[in-house]
LUMNULO-206858 format. One record per residue (C-alpha): residue in one letter; x, y, z. Coordinates in steps of 0.5 Angstrom, whole numbers, padded with zeros to 4 digits, always signed. Layout:
# LUMNULO-206858
AXYZ
...
This chain:
# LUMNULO-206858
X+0190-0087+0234
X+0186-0092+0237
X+0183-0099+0233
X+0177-0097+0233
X+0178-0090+0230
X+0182-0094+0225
X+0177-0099+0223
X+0171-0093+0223
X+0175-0089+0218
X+0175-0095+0214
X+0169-0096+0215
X+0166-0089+0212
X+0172-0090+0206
X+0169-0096+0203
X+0161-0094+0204
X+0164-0087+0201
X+0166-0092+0195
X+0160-0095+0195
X+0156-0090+0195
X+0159-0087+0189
X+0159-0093+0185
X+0151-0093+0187
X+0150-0087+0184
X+0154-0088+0178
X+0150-0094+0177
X+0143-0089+0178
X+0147-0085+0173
X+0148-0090+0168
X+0141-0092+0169
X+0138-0085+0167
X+0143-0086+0160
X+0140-0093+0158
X+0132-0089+0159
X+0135-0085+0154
X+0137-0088+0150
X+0131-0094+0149
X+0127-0087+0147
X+0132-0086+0142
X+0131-0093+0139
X+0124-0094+0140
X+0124-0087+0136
X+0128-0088+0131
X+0125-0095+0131
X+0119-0091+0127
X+0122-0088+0121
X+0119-0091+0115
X+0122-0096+0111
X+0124-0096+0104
X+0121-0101+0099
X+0128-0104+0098
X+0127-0112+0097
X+0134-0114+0095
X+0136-0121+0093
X+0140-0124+0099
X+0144-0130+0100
X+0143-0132+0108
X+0149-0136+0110
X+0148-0140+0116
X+0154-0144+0118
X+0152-0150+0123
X+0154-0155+0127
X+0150-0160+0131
X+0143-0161+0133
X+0139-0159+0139
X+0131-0160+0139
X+0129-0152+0138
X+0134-0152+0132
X+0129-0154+0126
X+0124-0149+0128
X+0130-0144+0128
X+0131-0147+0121
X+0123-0146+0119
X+0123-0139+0121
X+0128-0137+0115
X+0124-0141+0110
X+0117-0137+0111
X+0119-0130+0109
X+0114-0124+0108
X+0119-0121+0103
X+0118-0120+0096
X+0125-0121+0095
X+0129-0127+0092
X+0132-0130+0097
X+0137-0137+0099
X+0139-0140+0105
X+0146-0144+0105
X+0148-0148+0111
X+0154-0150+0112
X+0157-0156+0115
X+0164-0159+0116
X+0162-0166+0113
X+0156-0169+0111
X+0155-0174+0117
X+0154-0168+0122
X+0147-0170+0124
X+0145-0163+0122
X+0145-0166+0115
X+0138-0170+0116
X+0135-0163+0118
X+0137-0160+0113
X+0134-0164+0108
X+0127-0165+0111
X+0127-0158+0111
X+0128-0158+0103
X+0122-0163+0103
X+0118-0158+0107
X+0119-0152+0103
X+0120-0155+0096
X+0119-0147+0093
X+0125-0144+0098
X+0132-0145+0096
X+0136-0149+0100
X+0143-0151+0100
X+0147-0155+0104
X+0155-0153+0103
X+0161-0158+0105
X+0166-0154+0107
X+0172-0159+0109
X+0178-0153+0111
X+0179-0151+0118
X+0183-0144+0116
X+0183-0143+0123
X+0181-0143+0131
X+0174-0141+0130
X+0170-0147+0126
X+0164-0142+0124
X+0169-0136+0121
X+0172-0143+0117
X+0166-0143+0115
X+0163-0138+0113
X+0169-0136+0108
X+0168-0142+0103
X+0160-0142+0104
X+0161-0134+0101
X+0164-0137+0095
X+0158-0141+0094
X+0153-0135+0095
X+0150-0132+0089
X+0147-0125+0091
X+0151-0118+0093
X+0147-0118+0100
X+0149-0123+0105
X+0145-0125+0112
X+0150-0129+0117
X+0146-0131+0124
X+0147-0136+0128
X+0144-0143+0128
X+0139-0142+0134
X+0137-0136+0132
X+0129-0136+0130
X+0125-0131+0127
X+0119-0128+0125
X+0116-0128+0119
X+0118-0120+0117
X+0125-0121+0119
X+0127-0121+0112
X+0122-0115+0110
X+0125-0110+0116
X+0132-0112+0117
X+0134-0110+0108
X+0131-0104+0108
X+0135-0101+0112
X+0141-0101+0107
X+0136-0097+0103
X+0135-0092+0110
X+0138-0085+0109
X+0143-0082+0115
X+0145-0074+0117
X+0152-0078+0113
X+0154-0080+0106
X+0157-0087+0109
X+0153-0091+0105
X+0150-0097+0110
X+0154-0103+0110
X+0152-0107+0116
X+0144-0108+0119
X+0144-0112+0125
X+0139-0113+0131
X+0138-0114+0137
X+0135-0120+0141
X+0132-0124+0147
X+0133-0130+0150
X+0129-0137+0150
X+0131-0140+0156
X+0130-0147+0157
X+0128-0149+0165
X+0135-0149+0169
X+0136-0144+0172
X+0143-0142+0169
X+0139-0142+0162
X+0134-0137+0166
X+0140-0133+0169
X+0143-0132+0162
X+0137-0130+0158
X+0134-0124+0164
X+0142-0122+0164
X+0141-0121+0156
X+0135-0117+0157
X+0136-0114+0163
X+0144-0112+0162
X+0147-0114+0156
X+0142-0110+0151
X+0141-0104+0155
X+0149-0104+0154
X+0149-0105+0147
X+0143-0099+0147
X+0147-0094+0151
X+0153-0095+0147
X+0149-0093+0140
X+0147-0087+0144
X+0152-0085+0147
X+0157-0086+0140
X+0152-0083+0136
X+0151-0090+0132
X+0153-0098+0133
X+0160-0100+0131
X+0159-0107+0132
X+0155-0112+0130
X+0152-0118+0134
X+0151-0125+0132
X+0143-0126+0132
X+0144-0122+0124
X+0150-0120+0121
X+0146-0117+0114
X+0152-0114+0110
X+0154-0112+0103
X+0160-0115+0099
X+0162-0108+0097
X+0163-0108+0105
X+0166-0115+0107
X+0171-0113+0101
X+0173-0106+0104
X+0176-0110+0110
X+0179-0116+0106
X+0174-0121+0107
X+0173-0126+0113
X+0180-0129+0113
X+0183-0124+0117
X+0177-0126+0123
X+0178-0134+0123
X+0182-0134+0130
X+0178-0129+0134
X+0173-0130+0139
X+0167-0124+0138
X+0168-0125+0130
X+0162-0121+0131
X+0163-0115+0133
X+0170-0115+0130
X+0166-0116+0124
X+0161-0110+0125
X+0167-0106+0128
X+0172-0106+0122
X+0166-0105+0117
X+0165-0099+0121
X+0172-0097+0120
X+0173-0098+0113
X+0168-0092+0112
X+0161-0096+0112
X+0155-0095+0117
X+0152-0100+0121
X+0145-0100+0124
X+0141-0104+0128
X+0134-0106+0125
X+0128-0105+0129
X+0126-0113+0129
X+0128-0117+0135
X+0130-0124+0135
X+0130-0131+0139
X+0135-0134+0140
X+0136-0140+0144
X+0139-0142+0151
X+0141-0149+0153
X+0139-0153+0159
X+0146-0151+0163
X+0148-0153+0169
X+0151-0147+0173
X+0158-0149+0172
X+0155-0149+0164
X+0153-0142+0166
X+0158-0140+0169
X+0164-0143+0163
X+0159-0139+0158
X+0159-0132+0162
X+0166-0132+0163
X+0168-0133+0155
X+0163-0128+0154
X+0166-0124+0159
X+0172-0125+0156
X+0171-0123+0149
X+0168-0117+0151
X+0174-0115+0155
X+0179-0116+0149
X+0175-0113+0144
X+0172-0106+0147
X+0177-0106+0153
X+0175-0099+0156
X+0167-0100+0155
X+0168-0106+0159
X+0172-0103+0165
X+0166-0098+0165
X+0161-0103+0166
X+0163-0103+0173
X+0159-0099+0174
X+0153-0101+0171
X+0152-0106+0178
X+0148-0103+0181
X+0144-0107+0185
X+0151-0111+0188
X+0154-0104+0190
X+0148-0101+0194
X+0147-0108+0198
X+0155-0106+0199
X+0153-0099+0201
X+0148-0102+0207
X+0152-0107+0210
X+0158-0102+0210
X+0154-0096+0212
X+0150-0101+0218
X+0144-0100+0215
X+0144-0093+0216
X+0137-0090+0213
X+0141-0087+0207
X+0144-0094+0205
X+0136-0096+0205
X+0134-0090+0201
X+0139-0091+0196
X+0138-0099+0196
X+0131-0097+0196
X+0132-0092+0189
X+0137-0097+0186
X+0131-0103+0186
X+0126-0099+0184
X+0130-0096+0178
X+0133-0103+0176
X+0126-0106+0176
X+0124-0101+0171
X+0130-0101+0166
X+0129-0108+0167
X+0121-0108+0164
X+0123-0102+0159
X+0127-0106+0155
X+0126-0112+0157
X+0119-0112+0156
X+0118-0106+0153
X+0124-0106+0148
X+0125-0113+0146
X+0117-0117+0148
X+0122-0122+0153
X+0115-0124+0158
X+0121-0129+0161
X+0123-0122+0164
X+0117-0122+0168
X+0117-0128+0170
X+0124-0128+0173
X+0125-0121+0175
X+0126-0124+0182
X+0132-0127+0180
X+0135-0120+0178
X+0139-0119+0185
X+0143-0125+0184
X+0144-0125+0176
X+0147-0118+0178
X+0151-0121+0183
X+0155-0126+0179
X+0156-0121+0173
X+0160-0118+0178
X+0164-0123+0180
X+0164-0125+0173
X+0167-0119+0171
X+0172-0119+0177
X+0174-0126+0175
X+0175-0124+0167
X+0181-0121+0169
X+0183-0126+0173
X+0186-0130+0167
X+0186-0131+0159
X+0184-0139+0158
X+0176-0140+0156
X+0173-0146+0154
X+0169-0146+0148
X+0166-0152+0145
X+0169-0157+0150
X+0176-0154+0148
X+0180-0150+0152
X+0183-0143+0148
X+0188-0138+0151
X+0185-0131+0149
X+0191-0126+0147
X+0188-0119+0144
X+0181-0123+0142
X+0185-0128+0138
X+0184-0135+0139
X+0190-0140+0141
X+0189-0148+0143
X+0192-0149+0149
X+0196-0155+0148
């Protein structure tokens, strides 16, 4: 067998492969159009008039120019309901503080509360939080989100009604969380990272509801649970070394026999100036922390890279029409999925705007992707963590 035969050979395996991954990616498509329909369906059922009082717990760290205004949004809610809004700070120098305060002169009917909480219980700062600032909440219905999420004036009045919304089961909803867009600010890493939320990251979570016949996780933007359920699963110490506490949070509630549900509202959440390597740093933790806590849904995310493995596909086919057809294909179905949830789902005109970036944002969650399992250091908050079965250990 002569060498050109032996590299011919090769040639057609690996276009093979290629084209396979193509059309698994053409598949994967198809199944997030479905289930973006289901959502947005769902998504039109009414809701019951149930206002409950709630505690909204917001453990902070730090100051960025957008976060005040993420602050304010929580403090003008259309809700008939009572409500609280607890910020929880390691100490009271943390500049956080002083916004804290201007927001209590701003809203003098809202109940605000700054909460000290000085014990470290463990490698993440905001579970530790979290645990001493749930002592101080006063309602049965608790609302965590993160520091720079920014809401609308309806947040409160579509995110509680859902613990009132009956299913095909007699679990009672223990968990409302929500979806989210990304506000980028300029640098092209933020703007990769915000079209990678929308284009990739929630058509993702949408598919899994789909195709699990439900979400069995929780996300960060809103984490809106009952006390009965947090005490199901032991409260929040057990989560004080995890990185996804989110997700841990979400999954065990649905384990212990409650529902978790996605409301119909959609956040904002800021994204940071980064710098590439910034960027790069935060989608490898972010990565990381996907691949610990749903290690089979993570290794079937390669096949959600669609754009990279066409653009494989034709250099190894030598640009043969069929690799063209299928590269053609492939751009015409990504863009759609693209505007159907990013614009049609979530309202993120930033998706528009960036749409030219698609190809390479695909391109490095592939490598990103790859290099997760490269090793199981991150770098969160300036420190460096090993990551060992989604728990968090300093790296001394």
């Amino acid at each position: 067998m002569n060498l050109s035969h032996v590299l011919s050979s090769a040639a057609l395996i690996v276009s093979t492969v290629f084209t396979l991954l193509s059309l698994a990616a053409l598949v994967y498509s198809l199944l997030v159009f479905r289930a973006t329909r289901a959502y947005s369906l769902a998504s039109r059922t009414p809701l019951a008039a149930f206002c409950p009082p709630v505690s909204i717990l917001k453990p902070v760290k730090g100051m960025d120019q957008e976060m005040y205004a993420a602050f304010a949004s929580h403090c003008a809610q259309d809700y008939s309901g009572e409500y609280e809004i607890l910020f929880g700070v390691h100490t009271m120098e943390d500049p956080t503080v002083e916004a804290i305060q201007r927001l209590q002169k701003e809203f003098p009917q809202q109940a605000i509360r700054i909460v000290v909480c000085p014990q470290i219980l463990g490698c993440n700062g905001k579970v530790s939080n979290l645990i001493q600032m749930v002592e101080q909440a006063k309602f049965d219905h608790l609302l965590i989100n993160d520091s720079d999420i920014r809401v609308s004036r309806r947040y409160l009045r579509n995110v509680m009604p859902i613990f009132a919304l009956p299913g095909k089961t007699q679990k009672p909803v223990g968990m409302v969380t929500a979806l989210y867009r990304g506000c980028s600010h300029g640098t092209l890493g933020s703007r990769l990272e915000a079209l990678g939320i929308s284009t990739d990251f929630m058509p993702g979570v949408l598919t899994s509801r789909w195709l699990e016949k439900g979400i069995h996780f929780g996300l960060g933007s809103t984490l809106a649970l009952t006390r009965e359920a947090l005490n199901a699963i032991g409260g929040l110490l057990p989560l004080v070394d995890h990185l996804a506490d989110d997700y841990e949070l979400g999954a065990r509630i649905a384990h212990a026999g409650f529902r978790v549900e996605i409301s119909r509202e959609v956040v904002e959440t800021s994204i940071p100036a980064y710098k590439f390597s910034q960027f790069l740093d935060h989608q490898l933790r972010w990565a990381r922390a996907v691949r610990d806590s749903r290690p089979w849904g993570y290794l079937g995310l390669l096949i959600t890279f669609g754009l990279p493995w066409a653009l494989a596909n034709l250099i190894a086919s030598a640009a043969s029409l069929d690799s063209i057809a299928l590269l053609s294909s492939m751009v015409c179905v990504r863009v759609a999925m693209a505007l159907t949830v990013g614009v049609g789902i979530l309202d993120d005109r930033g998706t528009l705007a960036d749409l030219w970036l698609l190809p390479l944002r695909d391109l490095i969650g592939l490598g990103v992707w790859f290099w997760s399992y490269a090793d199981d250091h991150i770098v969160w908050r300036g420190e460096r963590f090993l990551l060992c079965n989604g728990k968090l250990v300093r790296d001394r």
